[in-house]
PDB file of N, H, CA, C and O in Angstrom:
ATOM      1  N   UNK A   1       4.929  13.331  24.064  1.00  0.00           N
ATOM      2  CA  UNK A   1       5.004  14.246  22.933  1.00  0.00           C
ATOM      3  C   UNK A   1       3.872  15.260  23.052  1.00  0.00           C
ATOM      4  O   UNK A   1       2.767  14.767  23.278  1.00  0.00           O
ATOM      5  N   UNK A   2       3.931  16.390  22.959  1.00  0.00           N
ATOM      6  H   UNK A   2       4.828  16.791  22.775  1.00  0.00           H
ATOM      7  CA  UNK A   2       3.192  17.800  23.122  1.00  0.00           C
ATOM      8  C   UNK A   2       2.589  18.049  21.381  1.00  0.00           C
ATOM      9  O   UNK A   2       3.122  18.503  20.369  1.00  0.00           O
ATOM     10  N   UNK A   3       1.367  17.546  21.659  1.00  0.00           N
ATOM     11  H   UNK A   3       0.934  17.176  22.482  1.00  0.00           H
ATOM     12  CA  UNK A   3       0.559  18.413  20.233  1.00  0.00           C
ATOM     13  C   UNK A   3       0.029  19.507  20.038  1.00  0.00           C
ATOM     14  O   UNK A   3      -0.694  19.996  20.906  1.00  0.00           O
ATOM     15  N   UNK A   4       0.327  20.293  18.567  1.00  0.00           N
ATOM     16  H   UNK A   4       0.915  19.896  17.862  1.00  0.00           H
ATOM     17  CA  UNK A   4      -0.215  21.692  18.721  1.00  0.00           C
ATOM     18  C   UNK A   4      -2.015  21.748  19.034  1.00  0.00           C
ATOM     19  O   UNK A   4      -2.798  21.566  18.101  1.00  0.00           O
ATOM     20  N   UNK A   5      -2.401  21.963  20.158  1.00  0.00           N
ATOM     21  H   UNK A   5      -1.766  22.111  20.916  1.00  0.00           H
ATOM     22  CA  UNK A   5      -3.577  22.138  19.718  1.00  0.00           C
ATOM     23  C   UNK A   5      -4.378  23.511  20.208  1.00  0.00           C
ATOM     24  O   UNK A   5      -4.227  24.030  21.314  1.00  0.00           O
ATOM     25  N   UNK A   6      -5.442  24.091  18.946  1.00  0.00           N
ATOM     26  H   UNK A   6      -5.565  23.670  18.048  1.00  0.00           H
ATOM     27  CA  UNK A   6      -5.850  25.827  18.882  1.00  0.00           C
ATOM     28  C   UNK A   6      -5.939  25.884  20.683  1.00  0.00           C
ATOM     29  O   UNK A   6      -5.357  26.755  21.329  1.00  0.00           O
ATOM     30  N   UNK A   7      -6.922  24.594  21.420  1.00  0.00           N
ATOM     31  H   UNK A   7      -7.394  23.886  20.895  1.00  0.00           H
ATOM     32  CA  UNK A   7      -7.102  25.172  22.322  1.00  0.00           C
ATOM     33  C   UNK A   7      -6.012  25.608  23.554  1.00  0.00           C
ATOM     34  O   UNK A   7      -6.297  26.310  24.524  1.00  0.00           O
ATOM     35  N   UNK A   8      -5.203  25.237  23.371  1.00  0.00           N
ATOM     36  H   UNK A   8      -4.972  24.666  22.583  1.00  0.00           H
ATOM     37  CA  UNK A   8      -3.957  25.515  23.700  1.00  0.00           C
ATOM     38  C   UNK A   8      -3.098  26.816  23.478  1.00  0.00           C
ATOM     39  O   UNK A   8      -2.622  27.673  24.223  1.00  0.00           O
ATOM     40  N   UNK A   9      -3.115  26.563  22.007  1.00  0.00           N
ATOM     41  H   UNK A   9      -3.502  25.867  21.403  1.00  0.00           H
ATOM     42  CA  UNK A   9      -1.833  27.651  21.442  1.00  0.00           C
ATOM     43  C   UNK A   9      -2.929  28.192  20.237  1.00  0.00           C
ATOM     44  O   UNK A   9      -3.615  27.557  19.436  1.00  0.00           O
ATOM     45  N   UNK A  10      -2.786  29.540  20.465  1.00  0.00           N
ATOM     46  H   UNK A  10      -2.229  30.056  21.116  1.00  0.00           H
ATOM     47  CA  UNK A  10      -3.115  30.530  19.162  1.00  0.00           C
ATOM     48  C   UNK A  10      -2.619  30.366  17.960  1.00  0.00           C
ATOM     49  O   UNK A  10      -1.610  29.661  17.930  1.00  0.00           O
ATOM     50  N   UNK A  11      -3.039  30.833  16.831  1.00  0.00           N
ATOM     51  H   UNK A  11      -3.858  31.405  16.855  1.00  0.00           H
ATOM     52  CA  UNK A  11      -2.576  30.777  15.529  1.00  0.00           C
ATOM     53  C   UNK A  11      -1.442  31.799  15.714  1.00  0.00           C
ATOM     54  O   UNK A  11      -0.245  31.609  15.498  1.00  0.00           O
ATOM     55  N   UNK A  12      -2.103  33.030  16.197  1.00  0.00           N
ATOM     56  H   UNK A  12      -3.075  33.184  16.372  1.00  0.00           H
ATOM     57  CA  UNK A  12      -0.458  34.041  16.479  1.00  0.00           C
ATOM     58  C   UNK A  12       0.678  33.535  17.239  1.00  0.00           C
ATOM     59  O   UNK A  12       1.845  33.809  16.956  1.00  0.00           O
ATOM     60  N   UNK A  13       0.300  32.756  18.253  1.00  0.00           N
ATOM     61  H   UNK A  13      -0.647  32.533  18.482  1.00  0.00           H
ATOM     62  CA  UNK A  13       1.700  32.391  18.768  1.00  0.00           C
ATOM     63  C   UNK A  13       2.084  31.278  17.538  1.00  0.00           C
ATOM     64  O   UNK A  13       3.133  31.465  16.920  1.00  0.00           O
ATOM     65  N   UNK A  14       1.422  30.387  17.271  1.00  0.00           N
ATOM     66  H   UNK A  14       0.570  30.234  17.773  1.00  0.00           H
ATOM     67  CA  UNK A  14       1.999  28.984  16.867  1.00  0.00           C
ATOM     68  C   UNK A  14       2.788  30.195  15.266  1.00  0.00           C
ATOM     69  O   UNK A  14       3.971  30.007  14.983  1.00  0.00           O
ATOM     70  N   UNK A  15       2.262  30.896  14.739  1.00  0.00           N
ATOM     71  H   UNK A  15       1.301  31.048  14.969  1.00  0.00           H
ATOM     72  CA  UNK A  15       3.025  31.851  13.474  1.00  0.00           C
ATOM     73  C   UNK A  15       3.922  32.798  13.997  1.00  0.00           C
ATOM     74  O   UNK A  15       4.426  33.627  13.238  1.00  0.00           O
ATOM     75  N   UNK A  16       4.208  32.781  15.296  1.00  0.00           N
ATOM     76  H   UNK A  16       3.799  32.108  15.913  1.00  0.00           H
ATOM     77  CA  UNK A  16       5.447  34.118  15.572  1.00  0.00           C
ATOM     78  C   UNK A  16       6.504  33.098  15.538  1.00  0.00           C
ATOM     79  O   UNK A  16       7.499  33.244  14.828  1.00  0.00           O
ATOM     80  N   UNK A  17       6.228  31.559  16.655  1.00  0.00           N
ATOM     81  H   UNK A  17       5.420  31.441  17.232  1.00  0.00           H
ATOM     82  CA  UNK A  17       7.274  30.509  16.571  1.00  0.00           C
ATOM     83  C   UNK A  17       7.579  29.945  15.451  1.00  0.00           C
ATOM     84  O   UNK A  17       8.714  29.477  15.362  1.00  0.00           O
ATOM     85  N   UNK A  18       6.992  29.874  14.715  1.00  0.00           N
ATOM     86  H   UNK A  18       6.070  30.253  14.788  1.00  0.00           H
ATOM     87  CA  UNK A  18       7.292  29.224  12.844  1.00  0.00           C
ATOM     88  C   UNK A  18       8.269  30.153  11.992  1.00  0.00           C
ATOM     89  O   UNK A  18       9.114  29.863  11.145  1.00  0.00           O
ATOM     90  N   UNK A  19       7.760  31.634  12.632  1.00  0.00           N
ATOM     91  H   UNK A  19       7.074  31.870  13.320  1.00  0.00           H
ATOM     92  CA  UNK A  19       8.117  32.877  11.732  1.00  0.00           C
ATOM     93  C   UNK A  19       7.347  32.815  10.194  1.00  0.00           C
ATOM     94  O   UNK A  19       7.775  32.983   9.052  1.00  0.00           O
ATOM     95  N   UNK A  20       6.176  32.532  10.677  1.00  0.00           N
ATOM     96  H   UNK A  20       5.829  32.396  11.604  1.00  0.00           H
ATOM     97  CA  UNK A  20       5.374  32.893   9.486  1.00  0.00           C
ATOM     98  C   UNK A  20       4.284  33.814   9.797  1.00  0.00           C
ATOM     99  O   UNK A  20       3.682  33.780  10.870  1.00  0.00           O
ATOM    100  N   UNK A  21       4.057  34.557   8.945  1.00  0.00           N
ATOM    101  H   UNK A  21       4.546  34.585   8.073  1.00  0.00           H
ATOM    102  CA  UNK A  21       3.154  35.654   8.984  1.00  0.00           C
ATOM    103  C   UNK A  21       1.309  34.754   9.321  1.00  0.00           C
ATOM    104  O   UNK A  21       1.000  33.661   8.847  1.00  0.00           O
ATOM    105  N   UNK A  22       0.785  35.256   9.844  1.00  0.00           N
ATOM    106  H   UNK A  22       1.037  36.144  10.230  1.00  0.00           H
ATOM    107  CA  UNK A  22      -0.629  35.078  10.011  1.00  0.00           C
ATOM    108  C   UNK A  22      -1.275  34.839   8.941  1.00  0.00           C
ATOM    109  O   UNK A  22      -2.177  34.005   8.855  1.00  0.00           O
ATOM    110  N   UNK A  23      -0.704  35.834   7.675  1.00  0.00           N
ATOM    111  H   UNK A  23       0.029  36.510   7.745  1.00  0.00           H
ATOM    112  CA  UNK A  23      -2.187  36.088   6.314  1.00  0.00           C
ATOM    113  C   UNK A  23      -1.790  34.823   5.781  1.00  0.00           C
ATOM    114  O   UNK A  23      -2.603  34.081   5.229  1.00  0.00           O
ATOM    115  N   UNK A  24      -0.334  34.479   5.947  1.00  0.00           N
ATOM    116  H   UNK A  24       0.326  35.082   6.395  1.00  0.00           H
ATOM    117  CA  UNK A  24       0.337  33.289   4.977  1.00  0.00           C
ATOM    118  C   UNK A  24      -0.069  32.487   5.329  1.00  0.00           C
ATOM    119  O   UNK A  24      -0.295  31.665   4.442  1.00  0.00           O
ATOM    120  N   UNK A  25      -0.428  32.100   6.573  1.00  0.00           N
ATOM    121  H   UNK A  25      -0.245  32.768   7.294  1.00  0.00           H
ATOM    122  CA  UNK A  25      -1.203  31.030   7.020  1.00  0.00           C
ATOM    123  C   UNK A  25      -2.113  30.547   6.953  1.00  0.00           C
ATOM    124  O   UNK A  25      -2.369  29.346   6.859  1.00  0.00           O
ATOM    125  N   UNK A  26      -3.077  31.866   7.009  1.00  0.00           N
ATOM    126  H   UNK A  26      -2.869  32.841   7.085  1.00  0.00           H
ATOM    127  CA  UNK A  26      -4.108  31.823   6.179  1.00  0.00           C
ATOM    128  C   UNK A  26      -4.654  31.465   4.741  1.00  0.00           C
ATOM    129  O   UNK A  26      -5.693  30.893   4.412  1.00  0.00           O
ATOM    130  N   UNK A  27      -3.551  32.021   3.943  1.00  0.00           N
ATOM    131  H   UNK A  27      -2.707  32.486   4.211  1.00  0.00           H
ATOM    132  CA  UNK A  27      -3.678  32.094   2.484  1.00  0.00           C
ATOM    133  C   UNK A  27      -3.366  30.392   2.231  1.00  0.00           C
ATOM    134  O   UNK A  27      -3.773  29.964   1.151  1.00  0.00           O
ATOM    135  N   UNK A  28      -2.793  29.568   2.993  1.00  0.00           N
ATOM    136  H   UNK A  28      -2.462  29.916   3.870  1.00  0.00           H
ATOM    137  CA  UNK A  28      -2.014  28.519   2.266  1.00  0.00           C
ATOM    138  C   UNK A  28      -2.676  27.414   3.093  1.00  0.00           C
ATOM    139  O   UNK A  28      -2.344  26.260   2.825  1.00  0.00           O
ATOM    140  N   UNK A  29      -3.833  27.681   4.348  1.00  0.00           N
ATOM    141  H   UNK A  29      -4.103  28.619   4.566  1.00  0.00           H
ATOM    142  CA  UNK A  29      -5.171  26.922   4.439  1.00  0.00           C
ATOM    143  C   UNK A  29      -5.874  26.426   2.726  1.00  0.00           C
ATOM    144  O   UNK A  29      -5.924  25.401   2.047  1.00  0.00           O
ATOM    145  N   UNK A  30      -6.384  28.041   2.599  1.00  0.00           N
ATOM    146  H   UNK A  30      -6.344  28.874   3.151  1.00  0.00           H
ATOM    147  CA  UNK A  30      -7.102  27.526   1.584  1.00  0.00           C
ATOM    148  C   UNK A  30      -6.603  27.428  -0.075  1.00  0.00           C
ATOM    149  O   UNK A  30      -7.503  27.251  -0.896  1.00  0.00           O
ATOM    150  N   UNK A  31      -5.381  27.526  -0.503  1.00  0.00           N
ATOM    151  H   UNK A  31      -4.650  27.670   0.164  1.00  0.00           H
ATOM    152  CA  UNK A  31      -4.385  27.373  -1.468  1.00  0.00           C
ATOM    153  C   UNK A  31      -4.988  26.061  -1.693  1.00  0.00           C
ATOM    154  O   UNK A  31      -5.389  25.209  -0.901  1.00  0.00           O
ATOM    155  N   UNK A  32      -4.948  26.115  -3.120  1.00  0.00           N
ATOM    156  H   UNK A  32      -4.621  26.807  -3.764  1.00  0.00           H
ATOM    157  CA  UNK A  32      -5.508  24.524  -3.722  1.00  0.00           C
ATOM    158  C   UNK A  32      -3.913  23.502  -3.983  1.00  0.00           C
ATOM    159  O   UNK A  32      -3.206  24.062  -4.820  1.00  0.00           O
ATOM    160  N   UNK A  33      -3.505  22.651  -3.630  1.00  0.00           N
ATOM    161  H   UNK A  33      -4.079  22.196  -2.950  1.00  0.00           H
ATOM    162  CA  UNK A  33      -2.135  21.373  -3.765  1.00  0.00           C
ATOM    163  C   UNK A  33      -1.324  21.795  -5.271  1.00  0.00           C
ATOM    164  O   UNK A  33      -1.847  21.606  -6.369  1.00  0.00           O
ATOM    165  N   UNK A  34      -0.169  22.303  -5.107  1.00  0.00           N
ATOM    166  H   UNK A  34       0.256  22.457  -4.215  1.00  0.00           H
ATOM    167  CA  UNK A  34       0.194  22.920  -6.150  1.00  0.00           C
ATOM    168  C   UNK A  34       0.820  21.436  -6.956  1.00  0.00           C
ATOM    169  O   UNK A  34       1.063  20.396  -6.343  1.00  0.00           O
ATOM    170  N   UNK A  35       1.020  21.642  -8.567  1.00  0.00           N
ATOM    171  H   UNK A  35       0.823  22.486  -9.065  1.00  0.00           H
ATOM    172  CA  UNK A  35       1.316  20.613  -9.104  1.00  0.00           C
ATOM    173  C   UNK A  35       2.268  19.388  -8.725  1.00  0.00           C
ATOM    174  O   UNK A  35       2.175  18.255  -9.196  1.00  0.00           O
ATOM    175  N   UNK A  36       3.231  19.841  -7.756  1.00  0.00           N
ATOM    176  H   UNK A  36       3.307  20.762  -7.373  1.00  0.00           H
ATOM    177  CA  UNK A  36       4.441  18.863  -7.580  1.00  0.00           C
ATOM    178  C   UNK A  36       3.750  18.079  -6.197  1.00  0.00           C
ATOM    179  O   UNK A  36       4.010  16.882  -6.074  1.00  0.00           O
ATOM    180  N   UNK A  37       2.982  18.657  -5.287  1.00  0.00           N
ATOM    181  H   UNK A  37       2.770  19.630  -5.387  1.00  0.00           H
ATOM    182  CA  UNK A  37       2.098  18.173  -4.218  1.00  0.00           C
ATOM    183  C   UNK A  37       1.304  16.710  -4.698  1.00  0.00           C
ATOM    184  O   UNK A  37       1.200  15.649  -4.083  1.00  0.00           O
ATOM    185  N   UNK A  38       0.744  17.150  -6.188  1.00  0.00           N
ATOM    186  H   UNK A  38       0.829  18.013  -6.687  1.00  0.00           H
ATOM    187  CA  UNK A  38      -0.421  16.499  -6.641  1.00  0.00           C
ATOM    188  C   UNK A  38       0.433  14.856  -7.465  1.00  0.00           C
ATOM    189  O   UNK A  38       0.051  13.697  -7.625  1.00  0.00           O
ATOM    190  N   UNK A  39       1.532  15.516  -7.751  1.00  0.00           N
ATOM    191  H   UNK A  39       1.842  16.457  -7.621  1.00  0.00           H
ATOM    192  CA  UNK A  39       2.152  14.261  -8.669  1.00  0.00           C
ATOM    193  C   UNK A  39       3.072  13.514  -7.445  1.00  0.00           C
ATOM    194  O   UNK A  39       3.602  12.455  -7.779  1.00  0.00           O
ATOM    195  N   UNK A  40       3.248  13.882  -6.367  1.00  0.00           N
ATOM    196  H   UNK A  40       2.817  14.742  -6.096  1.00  0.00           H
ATOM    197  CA  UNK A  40       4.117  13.121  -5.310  1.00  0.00           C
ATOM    198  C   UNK A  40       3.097  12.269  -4.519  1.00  0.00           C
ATOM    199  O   UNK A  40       3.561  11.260  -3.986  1.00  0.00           O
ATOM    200  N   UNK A  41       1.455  12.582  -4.321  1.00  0.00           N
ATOM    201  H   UNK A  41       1.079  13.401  -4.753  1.00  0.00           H
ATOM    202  CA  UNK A  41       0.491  11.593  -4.238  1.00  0.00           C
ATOM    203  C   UNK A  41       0.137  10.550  -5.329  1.00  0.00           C
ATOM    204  O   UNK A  41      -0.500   9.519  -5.108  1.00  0.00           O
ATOM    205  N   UNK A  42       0.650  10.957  -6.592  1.00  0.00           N
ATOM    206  H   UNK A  42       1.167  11.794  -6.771  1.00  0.00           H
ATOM    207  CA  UNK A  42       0.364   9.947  -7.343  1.00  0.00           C
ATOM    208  C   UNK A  42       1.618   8.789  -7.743  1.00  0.00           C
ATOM    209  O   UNK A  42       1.497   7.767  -8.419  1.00  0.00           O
ATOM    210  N   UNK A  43       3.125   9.464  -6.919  1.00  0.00           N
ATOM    211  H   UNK A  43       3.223  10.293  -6.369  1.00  0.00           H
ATOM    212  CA  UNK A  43       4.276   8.457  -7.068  1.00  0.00           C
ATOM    213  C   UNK A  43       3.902   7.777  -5.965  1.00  0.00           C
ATOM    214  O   UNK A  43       4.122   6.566  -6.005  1.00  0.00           O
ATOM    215  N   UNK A  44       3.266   8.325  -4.736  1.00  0.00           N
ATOM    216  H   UNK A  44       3.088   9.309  -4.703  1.00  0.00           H
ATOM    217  CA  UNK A  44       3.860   7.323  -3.269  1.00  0.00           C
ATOM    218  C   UNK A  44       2.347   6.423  -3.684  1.00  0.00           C
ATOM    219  O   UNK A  44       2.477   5.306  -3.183  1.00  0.00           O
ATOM    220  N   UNK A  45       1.187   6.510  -4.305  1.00  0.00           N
ATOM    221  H   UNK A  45       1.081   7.417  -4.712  1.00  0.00           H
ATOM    222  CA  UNK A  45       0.247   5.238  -4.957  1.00  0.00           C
ATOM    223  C   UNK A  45       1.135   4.226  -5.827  1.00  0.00           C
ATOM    224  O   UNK A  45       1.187   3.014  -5.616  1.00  0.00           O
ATOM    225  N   UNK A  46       1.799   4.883  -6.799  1.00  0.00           N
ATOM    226  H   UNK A  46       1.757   5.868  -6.970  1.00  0.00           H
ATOM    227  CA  UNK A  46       2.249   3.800  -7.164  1.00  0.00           C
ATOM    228  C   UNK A  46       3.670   3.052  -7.231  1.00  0.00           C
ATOM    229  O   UNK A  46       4.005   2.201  -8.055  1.00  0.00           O
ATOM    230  N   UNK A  47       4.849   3.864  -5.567  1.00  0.00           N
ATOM    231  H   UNK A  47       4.576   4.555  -4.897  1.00  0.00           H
ATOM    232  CA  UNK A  47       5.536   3.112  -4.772  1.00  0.00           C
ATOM    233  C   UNK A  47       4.426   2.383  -4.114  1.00  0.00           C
ATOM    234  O   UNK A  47       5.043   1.425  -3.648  1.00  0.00           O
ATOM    235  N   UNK A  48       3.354   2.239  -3.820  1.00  0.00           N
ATOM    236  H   UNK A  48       2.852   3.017  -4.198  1.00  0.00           H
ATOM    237  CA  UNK A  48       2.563   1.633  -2.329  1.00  0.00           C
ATOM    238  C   UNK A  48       1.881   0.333  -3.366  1.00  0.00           C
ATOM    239  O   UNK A  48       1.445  -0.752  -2.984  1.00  0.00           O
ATOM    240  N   UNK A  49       1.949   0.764  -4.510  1.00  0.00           N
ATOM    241  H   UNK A  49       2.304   1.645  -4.820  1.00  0.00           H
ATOM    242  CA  UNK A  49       1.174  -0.273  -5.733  1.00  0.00           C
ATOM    243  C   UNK A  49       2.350  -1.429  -5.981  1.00  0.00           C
ATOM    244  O   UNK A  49       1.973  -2.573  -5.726  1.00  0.00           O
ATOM    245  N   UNK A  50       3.113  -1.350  -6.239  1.00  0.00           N
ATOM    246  H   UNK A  50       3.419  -0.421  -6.447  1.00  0.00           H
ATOM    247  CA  UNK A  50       4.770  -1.731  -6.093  1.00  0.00           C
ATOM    248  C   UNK A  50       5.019  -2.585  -5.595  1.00  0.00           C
ATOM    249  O   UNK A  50       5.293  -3.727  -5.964  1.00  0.00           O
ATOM    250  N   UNK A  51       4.912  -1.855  -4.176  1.00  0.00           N
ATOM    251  H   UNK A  51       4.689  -0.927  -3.876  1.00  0.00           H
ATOM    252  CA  UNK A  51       5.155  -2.878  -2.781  1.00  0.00           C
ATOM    253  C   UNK A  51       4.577  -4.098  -2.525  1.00  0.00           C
ATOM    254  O   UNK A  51       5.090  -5.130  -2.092  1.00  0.00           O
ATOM    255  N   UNK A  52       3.578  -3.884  -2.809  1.00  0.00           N
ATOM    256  H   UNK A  52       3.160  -3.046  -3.161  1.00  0.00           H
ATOM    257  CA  UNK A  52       1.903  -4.602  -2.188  1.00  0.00           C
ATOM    258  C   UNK A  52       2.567  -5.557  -3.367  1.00  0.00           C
ATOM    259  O   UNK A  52       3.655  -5.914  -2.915  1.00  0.00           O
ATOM    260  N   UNK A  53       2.369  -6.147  -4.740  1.00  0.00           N
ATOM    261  H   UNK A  53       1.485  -5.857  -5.107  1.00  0.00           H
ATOM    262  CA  UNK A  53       2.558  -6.498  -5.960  1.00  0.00           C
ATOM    263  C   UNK A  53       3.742  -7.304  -5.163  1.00  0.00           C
ATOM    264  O   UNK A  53       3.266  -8.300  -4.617  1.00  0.00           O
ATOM    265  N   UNK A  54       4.942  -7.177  -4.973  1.00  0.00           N
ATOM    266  H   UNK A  54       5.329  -6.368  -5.417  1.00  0.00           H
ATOM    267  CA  UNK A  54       5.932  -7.704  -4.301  1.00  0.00           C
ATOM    268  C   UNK A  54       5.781  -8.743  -3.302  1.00  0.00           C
ATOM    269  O   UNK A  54       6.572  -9.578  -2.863  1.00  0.00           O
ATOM    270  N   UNK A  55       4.663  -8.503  -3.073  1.00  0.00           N
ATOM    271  H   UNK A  55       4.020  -7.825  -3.430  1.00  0.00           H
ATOM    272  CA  UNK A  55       4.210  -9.322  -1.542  1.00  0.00           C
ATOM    273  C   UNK A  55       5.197  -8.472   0.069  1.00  0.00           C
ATOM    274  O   UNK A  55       5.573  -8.917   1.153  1.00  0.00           O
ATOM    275  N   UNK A  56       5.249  -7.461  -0.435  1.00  0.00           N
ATOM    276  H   UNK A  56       4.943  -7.099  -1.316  1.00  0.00           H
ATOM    277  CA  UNK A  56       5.823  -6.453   0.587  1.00  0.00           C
ATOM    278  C   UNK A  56       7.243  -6.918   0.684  1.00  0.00           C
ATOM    279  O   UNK A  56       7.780  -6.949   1.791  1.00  0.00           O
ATOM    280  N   UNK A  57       7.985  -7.336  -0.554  1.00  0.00           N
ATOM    281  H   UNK A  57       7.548  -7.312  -1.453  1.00  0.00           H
ATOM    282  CA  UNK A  57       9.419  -7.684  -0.121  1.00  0.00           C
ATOM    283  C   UNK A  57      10.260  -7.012  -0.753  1.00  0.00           C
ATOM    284  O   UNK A  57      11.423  -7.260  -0.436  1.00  0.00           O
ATOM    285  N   UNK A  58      10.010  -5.701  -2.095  1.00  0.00           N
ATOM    286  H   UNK A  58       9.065  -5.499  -2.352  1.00  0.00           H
ATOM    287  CA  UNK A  58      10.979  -5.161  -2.742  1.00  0.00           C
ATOM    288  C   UNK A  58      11.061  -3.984  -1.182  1.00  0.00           C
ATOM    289  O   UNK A  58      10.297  -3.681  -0.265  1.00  0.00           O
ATOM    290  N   UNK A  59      12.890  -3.522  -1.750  1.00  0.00           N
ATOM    291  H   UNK A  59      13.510  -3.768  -2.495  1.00  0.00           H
ATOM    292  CA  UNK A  59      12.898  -2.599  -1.200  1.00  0.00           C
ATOM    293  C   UNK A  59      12.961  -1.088  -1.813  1.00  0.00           C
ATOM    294  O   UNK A  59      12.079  -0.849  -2.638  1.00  0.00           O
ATOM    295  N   UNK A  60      13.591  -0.366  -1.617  1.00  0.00           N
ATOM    296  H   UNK A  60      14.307  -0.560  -0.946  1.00  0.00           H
ATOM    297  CA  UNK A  60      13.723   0.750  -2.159  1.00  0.00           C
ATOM    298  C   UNK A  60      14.532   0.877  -3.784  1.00  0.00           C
ATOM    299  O   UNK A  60      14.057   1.490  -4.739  1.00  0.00           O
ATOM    300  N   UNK A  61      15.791   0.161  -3.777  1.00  0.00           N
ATOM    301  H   UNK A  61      16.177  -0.338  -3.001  1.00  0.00           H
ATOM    302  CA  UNK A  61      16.287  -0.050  -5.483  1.00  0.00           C
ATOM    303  C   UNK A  61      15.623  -1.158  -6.598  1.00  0.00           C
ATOM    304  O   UNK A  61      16.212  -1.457  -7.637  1.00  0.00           O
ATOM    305  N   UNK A  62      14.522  -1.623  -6.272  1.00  0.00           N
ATOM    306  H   UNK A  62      14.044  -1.380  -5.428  1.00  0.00           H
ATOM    307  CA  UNK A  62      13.560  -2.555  -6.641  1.00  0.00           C
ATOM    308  C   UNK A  62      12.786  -1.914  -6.933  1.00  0.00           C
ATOM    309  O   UNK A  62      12.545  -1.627  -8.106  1.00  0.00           O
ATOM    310  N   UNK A  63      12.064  -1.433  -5.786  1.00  0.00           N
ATOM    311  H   UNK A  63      12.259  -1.666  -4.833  1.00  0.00           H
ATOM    312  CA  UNK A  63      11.002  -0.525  -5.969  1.00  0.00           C
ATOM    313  C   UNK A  63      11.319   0.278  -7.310  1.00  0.00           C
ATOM    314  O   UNK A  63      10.761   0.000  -8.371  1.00  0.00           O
ATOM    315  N   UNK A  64      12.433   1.482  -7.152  1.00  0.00           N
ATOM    316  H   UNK A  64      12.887   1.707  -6.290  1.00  0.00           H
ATOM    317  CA  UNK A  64      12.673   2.168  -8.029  1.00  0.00           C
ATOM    318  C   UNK A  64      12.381   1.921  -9.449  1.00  0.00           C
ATOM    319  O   UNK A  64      11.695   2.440 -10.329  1.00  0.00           O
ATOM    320  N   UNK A  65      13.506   0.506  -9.265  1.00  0.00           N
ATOM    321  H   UNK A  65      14.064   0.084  -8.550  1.00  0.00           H
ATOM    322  CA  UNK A  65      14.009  -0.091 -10.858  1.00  0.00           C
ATOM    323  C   UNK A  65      12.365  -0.441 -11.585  1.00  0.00           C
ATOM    324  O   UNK A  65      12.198  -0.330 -12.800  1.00  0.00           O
ATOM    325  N   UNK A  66      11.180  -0.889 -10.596  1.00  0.00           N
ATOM    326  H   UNK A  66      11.316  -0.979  -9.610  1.00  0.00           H
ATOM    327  CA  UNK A  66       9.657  -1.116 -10.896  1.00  0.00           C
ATOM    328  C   UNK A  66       9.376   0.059 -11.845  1.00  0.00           C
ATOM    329  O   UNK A  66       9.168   0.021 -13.058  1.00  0.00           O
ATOM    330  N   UNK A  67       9.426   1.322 -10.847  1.00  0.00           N
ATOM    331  H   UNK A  67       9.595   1.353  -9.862  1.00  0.00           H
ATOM    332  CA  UNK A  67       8.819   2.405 -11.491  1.00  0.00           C
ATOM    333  C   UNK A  67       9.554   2.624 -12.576  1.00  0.00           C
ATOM    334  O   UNK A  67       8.764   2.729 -13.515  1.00  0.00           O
ATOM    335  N   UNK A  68      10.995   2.787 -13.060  1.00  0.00           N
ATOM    336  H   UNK A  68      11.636   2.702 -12.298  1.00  0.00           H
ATOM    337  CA  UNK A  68      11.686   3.620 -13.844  1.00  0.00           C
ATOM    338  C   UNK A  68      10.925   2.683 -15.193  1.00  0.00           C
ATOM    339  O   UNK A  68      10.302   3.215 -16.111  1.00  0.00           O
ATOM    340  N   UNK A  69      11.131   1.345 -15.056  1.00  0.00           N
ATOM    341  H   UNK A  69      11.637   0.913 -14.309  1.00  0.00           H
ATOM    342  CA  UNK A  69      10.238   0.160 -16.101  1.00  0.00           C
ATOM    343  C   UNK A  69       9.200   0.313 -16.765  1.00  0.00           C
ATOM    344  O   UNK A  69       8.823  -0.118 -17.855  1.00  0.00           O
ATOM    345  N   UNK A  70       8.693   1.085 -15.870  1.00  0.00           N
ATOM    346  H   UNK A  70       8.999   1.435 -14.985  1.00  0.00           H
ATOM    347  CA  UNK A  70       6.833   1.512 -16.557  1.00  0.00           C
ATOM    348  C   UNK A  70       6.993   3.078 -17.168  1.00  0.00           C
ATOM    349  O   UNK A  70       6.024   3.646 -17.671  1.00  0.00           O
TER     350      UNK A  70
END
C-alpha cells in the first residue's frame, strides 16, 4: 500500500488529484471540528462504552437498542 507522504507528493499535486483547491486545503487544516464532527466522537465513546459493558458481545442492533434506552 502507497502512503501519501509531503516528501514524496506536494500539496499541489496531492489537491489537483483530489480536485480540491490549495486555499481549501488550507483553510480546512486549520477549521475548528464542526458540530456534527464533535457529536459523532461523542456517539462512537459511547458505542465503544456499550461494547466494553457487554463484555464485547453486543452487536450492532443491541448496541443500538443500548443507546436509543438512554
Amino acid at each position: 500500500m502507497i502512503e501519501a507522504d509531503q516528501a514524496e507528493l506536494s500539496v499541489a499535486t496531492m489537491c489537483k488529484v483530489l480536485k480540491v483547491s490549495k486555499s481549501g486545503f488550507y483553510d480546512w487544516r486549520v477549521r475548528p471540528p464542526s458540530a456534527r464532527a464533535m457529536a459523532n466522537v461523542v456517539l462512537t465513546e459511547k458505542i465503544r462504552a456499550a461494547h466494553k459493558m457487554s463484555k464485547e458481545s453486543y452487536g450492532m442492533p443491541r448496541i443500538r437498542g443500548e443507546l436509543l434506552d438512554d
